[in-house]
C-alpha positions in Angstrom: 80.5 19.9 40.4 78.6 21.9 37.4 81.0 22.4 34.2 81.9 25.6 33.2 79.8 25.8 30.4 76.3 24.1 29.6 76.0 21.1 27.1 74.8 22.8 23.7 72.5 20.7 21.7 72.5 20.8 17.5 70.2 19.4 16.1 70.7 18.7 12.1 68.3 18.0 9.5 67.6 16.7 6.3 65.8 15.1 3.4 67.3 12.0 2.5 70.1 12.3 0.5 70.5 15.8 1.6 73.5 15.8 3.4 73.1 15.8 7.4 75.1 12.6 8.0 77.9 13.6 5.8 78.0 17.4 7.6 78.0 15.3 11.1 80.9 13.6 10.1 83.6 16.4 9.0 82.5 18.3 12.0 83.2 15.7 14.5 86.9 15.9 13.9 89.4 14.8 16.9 90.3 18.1 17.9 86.3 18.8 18.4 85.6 15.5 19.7 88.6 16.2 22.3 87.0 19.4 23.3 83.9 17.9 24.5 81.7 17.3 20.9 80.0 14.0 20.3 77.3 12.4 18.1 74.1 11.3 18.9 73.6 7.3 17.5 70.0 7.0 17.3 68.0 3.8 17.1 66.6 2.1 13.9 64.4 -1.1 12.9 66.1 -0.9 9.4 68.7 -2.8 8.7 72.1 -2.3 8.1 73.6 -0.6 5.0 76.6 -1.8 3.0 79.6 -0.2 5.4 77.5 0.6 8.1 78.3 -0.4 11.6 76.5 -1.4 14.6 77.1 1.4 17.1 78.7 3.8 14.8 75.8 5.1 12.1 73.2 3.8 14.0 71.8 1.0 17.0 70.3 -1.9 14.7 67.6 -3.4 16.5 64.7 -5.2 16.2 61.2 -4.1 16.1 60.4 -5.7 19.6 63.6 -4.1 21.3 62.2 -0.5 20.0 59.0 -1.6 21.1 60.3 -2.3 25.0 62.7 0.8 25.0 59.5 3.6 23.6 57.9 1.5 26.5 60.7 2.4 29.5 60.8 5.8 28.1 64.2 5.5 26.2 63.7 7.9 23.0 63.6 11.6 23.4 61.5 11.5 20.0 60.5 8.6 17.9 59.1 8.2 14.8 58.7 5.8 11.6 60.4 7.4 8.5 60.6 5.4 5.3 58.3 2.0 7.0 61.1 2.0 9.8 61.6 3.3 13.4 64.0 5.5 14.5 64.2 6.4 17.9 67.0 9.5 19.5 68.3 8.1 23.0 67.1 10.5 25.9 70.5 9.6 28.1 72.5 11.4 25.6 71.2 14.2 25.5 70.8 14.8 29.6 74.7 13.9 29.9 75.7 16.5 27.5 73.4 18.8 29.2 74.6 18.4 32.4 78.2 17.5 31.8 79.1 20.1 28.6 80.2 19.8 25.0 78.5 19.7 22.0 76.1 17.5 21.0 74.9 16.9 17.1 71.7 15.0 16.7 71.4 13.8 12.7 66.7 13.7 12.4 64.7 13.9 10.5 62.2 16.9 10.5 59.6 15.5 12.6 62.4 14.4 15.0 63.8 17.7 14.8 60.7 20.0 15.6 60.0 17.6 18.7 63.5 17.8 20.2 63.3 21.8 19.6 59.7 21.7 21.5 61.3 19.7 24.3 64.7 21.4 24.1 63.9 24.9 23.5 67.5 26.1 23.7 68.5 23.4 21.5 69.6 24.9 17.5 68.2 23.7 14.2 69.5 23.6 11.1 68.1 22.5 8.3 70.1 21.2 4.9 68.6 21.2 1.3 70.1 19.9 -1.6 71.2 22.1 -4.5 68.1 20.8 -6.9 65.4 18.3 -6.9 67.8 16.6 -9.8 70.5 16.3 -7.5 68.4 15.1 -4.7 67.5 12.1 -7.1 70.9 11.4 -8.4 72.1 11.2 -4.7 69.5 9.0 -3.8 70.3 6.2 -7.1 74.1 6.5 -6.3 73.8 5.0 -2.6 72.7 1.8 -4.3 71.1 0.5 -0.9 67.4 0.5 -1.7 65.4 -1.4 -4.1 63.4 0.9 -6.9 60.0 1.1 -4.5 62.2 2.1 -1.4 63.6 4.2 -3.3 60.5 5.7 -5.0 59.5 6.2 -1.2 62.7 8.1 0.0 62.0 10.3 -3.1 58.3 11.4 -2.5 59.0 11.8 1.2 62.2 14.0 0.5 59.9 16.8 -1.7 57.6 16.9 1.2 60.2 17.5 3.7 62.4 20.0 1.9 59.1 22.1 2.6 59.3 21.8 6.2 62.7 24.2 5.6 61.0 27.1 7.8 60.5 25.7 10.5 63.8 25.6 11.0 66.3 28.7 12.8 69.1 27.9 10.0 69.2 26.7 6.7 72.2 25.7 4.4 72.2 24.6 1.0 74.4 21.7 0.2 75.8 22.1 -3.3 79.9 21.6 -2.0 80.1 19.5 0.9 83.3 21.7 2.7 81.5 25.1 1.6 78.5 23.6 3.6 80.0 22.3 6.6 82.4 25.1 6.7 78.6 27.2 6.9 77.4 24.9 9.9 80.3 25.2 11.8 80.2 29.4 11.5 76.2 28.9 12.4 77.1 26.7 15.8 79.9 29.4 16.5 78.1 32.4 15.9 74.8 31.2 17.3 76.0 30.8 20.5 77.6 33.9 20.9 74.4 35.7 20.7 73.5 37.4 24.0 70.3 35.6 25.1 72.5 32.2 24.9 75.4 33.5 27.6 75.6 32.8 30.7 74.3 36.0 32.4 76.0 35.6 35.5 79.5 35.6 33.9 78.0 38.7 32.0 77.3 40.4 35.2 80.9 39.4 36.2 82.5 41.4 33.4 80.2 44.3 33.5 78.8 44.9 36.8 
């Protein structure tokens, strides 16, 4: 038996240190996650931050079990960001479609432009930081990363903040409620625009 309503895809991107994760998390609040909305755990080669768990953030794995999963087919998009792999599970993203809810999918731009090729009904947001200074200071207060990694993170972040148009949405991170409270009126809204209802209940209400 179909749901009532289609699985909506959202796809949510960032430089490092821009924000997505954090967004991610205050949306996915119990009343949401009882009403059908779940994160997408992707698949990484990197290893574990301080306070991370397996699972939760992310699937720590080796670089040989990423190599036999992009083999079967597993990722939905793959790429290497920052010398590691990350990977988005293709399963998830068919058993939201097909079973409804609300999925949120934390890429990175690359990722994101993919998914929206494959996904076309999928919607992107993009997150900047407030300044290029706050960016930085961001970056040095996670204290995960030695200086090069870090210096890496950095120069990749300027290049993706550019990649901002490509995306449908874009919201500017300076107050982290301000910002989510912005997602969360952007998934609301943009599925109440008329190309993205069902047109058969349409027909329903007005002949």
């Amino acid at each position: 038996m179909k749901p009532e309503k289609p699985g909506k895809i959202v796809i949510i991107s960032s430089p490092s240190g821009g924000g997505k994760t954090s967004i991610c998390r205050r949306l996915l609040s119990p009343s949401r996650k009882k009403n059908g909305w779940k994160f997408s755990i992707s698949y990484t080669t990197r290893r574990k931050r301080r306070g991370e768990r397996h699972g939760r953030e992310y699937f720590f794995v080796d670089d040989n079990t990423f190599s036999k999963m992009f083999a079967r087919n597993a990722f939905a998009e793959h790429f290497k960001v920052h010398l590691y792999q990350y990977g988005t599970p293709r399963d998830t993203i068919d058993r939201t479609l097909k079973g409804g809810g609300v999925l949120l999918l934390d890429v990175d731009y690359q990722g994101a432009l993919k998914l929206k090729k494959d996904y076309p009904e999928a919607i992107t947001i993009f997150i900047l930081p407030p300044s290029i200074a706050a960016l930085k200071r961001r970056l040095k207060a996670r204290g995960t990363e030695t200086r090069e990694q870090l210096k890496v993170r950095f120069e990749n972040s300027k290049k993706e903040m550019r990649q901002f148009r490509q995306f449908e949405y874009v919201v500017i991170n300076d107050d982290l409620d301000e910002a989510v409270k912005q997602v969360l009126s952007i998934i609301n809204c943009h599925f109440c625009r008329s190309e993205k209802l069902r047109q058969e209940q349409i027909r329903k209400i007005v002949g």
